[in-house]
C-alpha positions in Angstrom: 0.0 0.0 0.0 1.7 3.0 -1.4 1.7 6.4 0.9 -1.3 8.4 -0.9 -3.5 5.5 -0.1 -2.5 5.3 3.7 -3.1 9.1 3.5 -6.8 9.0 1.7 -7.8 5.9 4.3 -6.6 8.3 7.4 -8.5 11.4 6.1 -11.8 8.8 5.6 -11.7 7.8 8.9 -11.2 11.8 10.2 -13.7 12.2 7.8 -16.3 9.8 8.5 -15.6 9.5 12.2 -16.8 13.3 12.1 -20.2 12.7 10.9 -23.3 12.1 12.8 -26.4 10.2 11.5 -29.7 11.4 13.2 -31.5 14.9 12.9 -30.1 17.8 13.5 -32.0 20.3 15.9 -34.0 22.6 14.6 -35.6 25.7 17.4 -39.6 24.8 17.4 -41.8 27.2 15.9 -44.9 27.8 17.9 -48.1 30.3 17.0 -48.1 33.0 19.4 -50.3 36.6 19.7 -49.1 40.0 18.9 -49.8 41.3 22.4 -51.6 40.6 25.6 -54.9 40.8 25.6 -55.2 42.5 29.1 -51.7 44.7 28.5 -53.0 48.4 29.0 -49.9 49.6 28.2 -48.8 47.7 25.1 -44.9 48.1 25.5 -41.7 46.5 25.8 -39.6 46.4 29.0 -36.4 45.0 30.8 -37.9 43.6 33.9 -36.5 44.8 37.2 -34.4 41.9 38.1 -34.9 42.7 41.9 -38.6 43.4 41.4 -39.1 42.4 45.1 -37.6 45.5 46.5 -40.0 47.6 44.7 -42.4 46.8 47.5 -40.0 48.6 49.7 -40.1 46.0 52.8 -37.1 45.3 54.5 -38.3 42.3 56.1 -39.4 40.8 53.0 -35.9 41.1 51.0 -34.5 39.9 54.0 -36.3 36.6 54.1 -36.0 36.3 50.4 -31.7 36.8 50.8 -32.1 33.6 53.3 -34.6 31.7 51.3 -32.3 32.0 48.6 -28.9 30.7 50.6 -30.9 28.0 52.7 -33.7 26.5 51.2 -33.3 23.0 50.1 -35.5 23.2 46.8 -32.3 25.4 45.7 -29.8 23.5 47.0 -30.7 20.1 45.3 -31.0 21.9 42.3 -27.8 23.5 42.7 -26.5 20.1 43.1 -28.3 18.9 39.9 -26.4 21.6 37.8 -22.9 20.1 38.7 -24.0 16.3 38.4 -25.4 17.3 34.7 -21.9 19.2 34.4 -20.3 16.1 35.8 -21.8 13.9 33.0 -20.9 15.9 30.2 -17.3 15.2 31.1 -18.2 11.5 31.8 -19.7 11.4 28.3 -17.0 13.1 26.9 -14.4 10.8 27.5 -16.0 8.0 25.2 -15.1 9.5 22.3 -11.1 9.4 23.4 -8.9 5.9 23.6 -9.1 4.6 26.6 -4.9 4.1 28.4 -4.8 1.0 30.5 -2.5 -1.4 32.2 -2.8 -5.4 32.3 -0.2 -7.4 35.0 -0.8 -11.2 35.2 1.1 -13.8 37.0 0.8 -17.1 36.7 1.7 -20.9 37.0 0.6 -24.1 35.2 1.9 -27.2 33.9 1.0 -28.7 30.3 0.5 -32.8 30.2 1.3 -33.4 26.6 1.1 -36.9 26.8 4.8 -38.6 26.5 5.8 -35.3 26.3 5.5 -34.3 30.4 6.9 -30.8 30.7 7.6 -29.4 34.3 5.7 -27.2 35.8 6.8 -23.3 34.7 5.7 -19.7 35.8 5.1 -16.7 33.7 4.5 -12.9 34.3 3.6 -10.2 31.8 3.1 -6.8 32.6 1.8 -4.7 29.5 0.1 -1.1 28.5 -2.9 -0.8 26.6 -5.2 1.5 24.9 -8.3 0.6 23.2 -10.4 3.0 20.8 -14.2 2.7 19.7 -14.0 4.8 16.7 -16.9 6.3 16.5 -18.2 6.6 12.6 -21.4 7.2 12.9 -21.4 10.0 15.3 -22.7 7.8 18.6 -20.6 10.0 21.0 -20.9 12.9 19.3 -24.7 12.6 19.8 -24.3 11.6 23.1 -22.5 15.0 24.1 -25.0 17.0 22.8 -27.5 15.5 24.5 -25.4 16.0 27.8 -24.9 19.6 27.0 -28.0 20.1 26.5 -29.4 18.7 29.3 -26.3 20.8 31.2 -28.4 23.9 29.5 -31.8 22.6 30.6 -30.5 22.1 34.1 -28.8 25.3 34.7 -32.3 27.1 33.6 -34.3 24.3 36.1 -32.1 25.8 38.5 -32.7 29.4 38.1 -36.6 28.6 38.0 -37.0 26.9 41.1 -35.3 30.4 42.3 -37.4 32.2 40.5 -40.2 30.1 42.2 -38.6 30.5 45.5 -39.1 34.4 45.5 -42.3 34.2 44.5 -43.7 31.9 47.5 -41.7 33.8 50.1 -43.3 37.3 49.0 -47.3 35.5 48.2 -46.4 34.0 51.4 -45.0 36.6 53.5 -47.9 39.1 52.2 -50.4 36.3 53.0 -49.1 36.3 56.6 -49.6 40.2 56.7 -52.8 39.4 55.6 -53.7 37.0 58.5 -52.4 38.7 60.8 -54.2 41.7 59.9 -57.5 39.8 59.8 -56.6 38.5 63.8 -56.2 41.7 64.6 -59.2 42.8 63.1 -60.9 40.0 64.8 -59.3 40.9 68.5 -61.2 44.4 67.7 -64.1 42.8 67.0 -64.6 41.0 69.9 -63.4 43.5 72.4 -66.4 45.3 71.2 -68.7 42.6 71.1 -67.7 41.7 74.5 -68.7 45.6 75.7 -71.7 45.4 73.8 -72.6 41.9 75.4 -71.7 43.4 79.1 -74.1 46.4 78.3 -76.8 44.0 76.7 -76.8 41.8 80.2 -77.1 45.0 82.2 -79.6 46.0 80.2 -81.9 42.5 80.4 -81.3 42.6 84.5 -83.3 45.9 85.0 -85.8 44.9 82.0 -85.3 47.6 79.2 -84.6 44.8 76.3 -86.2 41.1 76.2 -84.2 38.3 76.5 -83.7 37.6 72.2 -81.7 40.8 72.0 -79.2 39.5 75.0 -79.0 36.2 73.1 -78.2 37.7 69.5 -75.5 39.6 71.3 -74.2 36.6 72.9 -74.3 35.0 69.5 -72.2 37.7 67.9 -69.6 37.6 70.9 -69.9 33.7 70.3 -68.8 33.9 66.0 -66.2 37.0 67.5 -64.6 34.4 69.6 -64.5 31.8 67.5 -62.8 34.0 64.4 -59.9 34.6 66.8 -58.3 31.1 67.1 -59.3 30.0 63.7 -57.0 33.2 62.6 -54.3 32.5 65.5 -54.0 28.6 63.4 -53.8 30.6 60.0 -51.0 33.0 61.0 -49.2 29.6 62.9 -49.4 27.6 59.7 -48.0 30.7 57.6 -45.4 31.1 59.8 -44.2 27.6 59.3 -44.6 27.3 56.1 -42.4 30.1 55.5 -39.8 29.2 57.9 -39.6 26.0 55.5 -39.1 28.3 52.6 -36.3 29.7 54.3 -35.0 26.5 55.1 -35.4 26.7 59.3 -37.8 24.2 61.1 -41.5 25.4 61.7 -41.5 28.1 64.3 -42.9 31.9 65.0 -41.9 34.1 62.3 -42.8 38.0 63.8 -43.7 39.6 60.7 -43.8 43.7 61.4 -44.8 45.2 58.0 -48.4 46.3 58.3 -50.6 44.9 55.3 -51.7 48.0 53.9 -48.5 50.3 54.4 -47.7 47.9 51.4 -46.4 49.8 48.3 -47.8 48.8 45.4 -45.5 48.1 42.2 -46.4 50.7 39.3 -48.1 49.0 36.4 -46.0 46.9 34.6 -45.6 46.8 30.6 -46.1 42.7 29.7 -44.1 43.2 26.7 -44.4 41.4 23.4 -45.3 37.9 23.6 -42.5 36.5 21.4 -40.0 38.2 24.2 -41.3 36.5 26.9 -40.2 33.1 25.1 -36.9 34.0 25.5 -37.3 35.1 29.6 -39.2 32.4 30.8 -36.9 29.6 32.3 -39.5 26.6 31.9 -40.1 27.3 28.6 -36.1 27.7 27.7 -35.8 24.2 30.2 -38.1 22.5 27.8 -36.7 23.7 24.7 -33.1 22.3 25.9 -34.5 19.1 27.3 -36.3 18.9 23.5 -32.8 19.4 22.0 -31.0 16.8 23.9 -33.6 13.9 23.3 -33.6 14.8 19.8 -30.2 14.0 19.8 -30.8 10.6 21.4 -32.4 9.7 17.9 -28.9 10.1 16.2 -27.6 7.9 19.3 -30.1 5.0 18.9 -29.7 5.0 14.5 -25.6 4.8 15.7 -26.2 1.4 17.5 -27.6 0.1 14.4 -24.6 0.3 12.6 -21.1 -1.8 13.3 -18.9 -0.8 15.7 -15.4 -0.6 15.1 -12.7 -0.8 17.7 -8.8 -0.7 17.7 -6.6 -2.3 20.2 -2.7 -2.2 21.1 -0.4 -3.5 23.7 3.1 -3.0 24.8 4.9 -4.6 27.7 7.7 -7.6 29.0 7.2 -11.1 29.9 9.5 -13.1 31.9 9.5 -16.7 33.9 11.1 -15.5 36.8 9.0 -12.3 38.2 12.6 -10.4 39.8 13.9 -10.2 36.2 11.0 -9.3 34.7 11.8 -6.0 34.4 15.3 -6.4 33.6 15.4 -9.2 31.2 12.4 -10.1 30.2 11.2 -10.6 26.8 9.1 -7.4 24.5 5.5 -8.3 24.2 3.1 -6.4 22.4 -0.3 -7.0 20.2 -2.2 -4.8 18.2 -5.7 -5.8 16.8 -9.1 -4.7 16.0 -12.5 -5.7 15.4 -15.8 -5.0 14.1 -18.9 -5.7 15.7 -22.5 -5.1 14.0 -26.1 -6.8 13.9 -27.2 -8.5 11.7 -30.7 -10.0 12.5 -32.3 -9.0 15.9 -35.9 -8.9 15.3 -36.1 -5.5 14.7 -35.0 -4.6 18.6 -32.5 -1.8 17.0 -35.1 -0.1 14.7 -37.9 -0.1 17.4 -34.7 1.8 19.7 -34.9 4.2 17.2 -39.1 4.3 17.1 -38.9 4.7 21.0 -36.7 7.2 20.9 -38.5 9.3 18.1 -41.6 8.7 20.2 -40.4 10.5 23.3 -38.8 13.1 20.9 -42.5 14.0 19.5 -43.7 14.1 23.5 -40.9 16.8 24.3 -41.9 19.1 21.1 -45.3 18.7 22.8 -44.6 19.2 26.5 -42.4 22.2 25.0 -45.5 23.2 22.9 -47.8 22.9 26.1 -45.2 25.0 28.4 -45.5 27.7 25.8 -49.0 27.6 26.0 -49.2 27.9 29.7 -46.6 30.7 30.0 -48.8 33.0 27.6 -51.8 31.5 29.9 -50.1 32.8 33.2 -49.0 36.1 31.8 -52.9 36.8 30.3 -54.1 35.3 33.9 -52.2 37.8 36.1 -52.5 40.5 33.8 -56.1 39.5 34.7 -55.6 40.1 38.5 -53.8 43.2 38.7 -56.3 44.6 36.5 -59.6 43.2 38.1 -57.9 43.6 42.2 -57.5 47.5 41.5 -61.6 47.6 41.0 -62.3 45.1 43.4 -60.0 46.8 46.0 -61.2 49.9 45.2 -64.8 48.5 46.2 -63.9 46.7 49.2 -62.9 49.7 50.9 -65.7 51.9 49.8 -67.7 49.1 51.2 -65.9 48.9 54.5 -66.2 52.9 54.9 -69.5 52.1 54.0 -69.6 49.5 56.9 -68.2 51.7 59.5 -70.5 54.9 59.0 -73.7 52.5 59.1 -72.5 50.3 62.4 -71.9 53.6 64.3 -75.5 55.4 63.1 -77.4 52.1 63.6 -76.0 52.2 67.4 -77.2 56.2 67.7 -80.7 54.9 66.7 -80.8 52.0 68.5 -79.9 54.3 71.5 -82.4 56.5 70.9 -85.3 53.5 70.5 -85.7 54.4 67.3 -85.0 50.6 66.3 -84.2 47.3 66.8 -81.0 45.5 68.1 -81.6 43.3 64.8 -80.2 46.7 62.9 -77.3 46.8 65.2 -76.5 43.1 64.6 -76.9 43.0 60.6 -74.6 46.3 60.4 -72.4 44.7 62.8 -72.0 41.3 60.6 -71.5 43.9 57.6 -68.8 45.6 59.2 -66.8 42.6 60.4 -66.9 41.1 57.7 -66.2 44.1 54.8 -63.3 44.4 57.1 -61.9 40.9 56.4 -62.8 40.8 53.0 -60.7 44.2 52.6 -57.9 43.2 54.0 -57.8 39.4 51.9 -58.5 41.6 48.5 -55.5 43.7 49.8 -53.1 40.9 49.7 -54.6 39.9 46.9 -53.7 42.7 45.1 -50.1 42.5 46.0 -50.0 38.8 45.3 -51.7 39.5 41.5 -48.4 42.0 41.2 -46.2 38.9 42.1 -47.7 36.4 39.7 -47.2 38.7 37.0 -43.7 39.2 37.5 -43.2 35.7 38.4 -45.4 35.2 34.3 -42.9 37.2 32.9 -39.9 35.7 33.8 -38.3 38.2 35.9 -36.6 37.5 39.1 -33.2 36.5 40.1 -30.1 35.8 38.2 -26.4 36.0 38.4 -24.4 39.1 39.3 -23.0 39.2 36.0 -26.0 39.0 33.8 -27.1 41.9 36.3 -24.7 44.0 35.4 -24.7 43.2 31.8 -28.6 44.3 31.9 -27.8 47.6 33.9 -25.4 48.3 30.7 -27.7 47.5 28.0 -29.6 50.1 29.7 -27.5 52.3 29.9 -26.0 51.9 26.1 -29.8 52.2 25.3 -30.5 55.6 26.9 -27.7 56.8 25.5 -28.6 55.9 22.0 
């Protein structure tokens, strides 16, 4: 074999051992609307990466600070960044030869009839390396989908902090809430119970009958009642926001006041196809889509020969002190080739399987799409509807207040019955707690939607690489 051959058969192999069989990836095109139906605003925007603060709560970023060093949820996926970075590097090293060593000592004796030959030792001790080549583009495959599932980790990661900040500020303005609607039942009953002491004075010198003393009693009774059902709430808050911020269940003394809240100005959604690229679920599912396509060009590999190359290079000796010092060169080179040939069509159905979950990620992919529009429309939904329905809530609690305190004059002045005072009591104690839930409401609607639109945290440096954007943009 003259040189220009041994040259063209080396570039082949290069060549061939370069190419991958399977499909290449290809970024899914999904349908998607021009703008958000329930976007007032109809413009673009960089998202405040620390929208949290804009609440102006102390408190509140500092839970979110711990949350974000403690909790588990972002510690195991932490951890399950560096095991997918871990595997890349495993996978990686399959496309290389693999360097060995191979030591054997032994002893035997070979009975060849007439021919008795004594007993004899041997040792060898040899290197070896040993090389699939990959042709078809098995390990080549294999990476990408490693990478790619690297890439779809390292987004899973920032989610489930993305996630993170979200509970601890629904749930830290959910125990405002609670605790807001204890007080207002402490209030209540403190009332109730000087109304009720005034009621039984009353019924002992015979002004009122005894059915207005029991529908006081009554109203005490609901008062009292409200107070420990509200005491559990706030408990059960408070430890399910000390698990947020990774600490065992315990009292969490919250000292913001529920409506000395600020509320966020409105927010521009932006344009739909944007928030493709700023959701992390939706960037997760694109990469996990990428990697199992890539598994397709993996399984049509395995249906094709493999090809390995082997080599060895040591000594051999009888006696093992001179085998390092006398002993004879030993060494072996060989290779092999290894396909199928008849399997009852277990390889192509690899392939079908693999195609199969392929179609499911487009779809889950597809879906995730879907919802993220869905959540953006939704809360776009709630800050708009919570204004209104705050708005009312309070008019109906001022409402509440006014007729509680002139149904008292007129029921002190016999113009009517206790039943007035009772039915404008009910009314006030109860536009009171409906107040303060549409309250955190509000502020919750304010969280979804930033929590929609893919803002929250990230790393310093794609912080400050936003803040100069910015900045290059104002000034152009």
């Amino acid at each position: 074999m003259n040189r220009s051959i041994k040259y063209f058969l080396v570039i082949l192999l290069i060549g061939v051992a370069g190419c991958a069989v399977g499909p290449n990836f290809e970024k899914p095109v999904v349908d998607k609307p021009d703008h958000f139906n329930y976007d007032s605003l109809r413009a673009d925007t960089v998202l405040n990466l620390r929208w949290w603060e804009l609440f102006n709560d102390e408190q509140l970023i500092a839970h979110i600070d711990t949350a974000l060093v403690n909790n588990r949820d972002v510690r195991i996926a932490a951890s399950r960044v560096e095991e997918a970075r871990f595997v890349v590097g495993y996978t990686r090293a399959d496309q290389w030869p693999f360097f060995g060593y191979d030591m054997k000592a032994g002893r035997q004796k070979l009975n060849l009839g007439e021919n008795m030959n004594s007993p004899f030792n041997s040792f060898t001790t040899m290197g070896n390396v040993s090389w699939e080549v990959s042709f078809w583009g098995k390990y080549r495959r294999m990476n990408e989908a490693a990478r790619e599932e690297l890439m779809g980790t390292q987004y899973a990661h920032r989610a489930v902090m993305i996630s993170l900040i979200s509970e601890v500020a629904s749930t830290y303005f959910l125990l405002l809430d609670y605790n807001s609607r204890l007080e207002i039942a402490r209030q209540t009953l403190e009332s109730r119970r000087k109304g009720l002491r005034i009621m039984k004075d009353k019924f002992e010198y015979g002004t009122i009958p005894e059915l207005d003393l029991n529908q006081a009693e009554i109203q005490e009774a609901i008062a009292a009642a409200s107070v420990p059902k509200f005491e559990r709430s706030v408990a059960q808050t408070e430890h399910a926001l000390s698990i947020l911020l990774g600490q065992n269940p315990e009292s969490i003394p919250a000292s913001g006041i529920l409506t000395d809240q600020k509320e966020p100005p409105d927010i521009p959604a932006g344009i739909p196809s944007d928030l493709l690229q700023r959701r992390l679920d939706v960037m997760e599912a694109e990469h996990r889509y990428a990697a199992q396509n890539a598994r397709i060009g993996v399984a049509q590999a395995m249906r094709w020969p493999v090809i390995s190359l082997t080599a060895g290079l040591g000594v051999a000796s009888g006696d093992l002190t001179s085998l390092l010092s006398s002993g004879s060169l030993a060494w072996s080179v060989g290779g092999g080739i290894v396909g199928p040939i008849f399997n009852f069509g277990k390889n192509k159905r690899r392939v079908q399987i693999e195609r199969q979950k392929t179609d499911q990620s487009l779809l889950f992919y597809e879906n995730t799409v879907l919802n993220a529009f869905r959540d953006v429309e939704d809360a776009l939904v709630e800050v708009h509807t919570y204004k209104k329905e705050l708005s009312s809530r309070i008019r109906q609690r001022d409402a509440a207040q006014n007729a509680n305190m002139l149904s008292k004059e007129r029921y002190d002045g016999g113009v009517t019955s206790y039943l007035e005072v009772l039915d404008s009591e009910r009314s006030l104690f109860n536009a009171e707690l409906s107040t303060s839930e549409t309250y955190q409401r509000r502020l919750n609607s304010y969280v979804k939607l930033y929590k929609a639109l893919g803002g929250g945290w990230i790393s310093a440096e794609e912080e400050q690489a936003a803040k100069d954007q910015a900045a290059q943009d104002q000034q152009n």
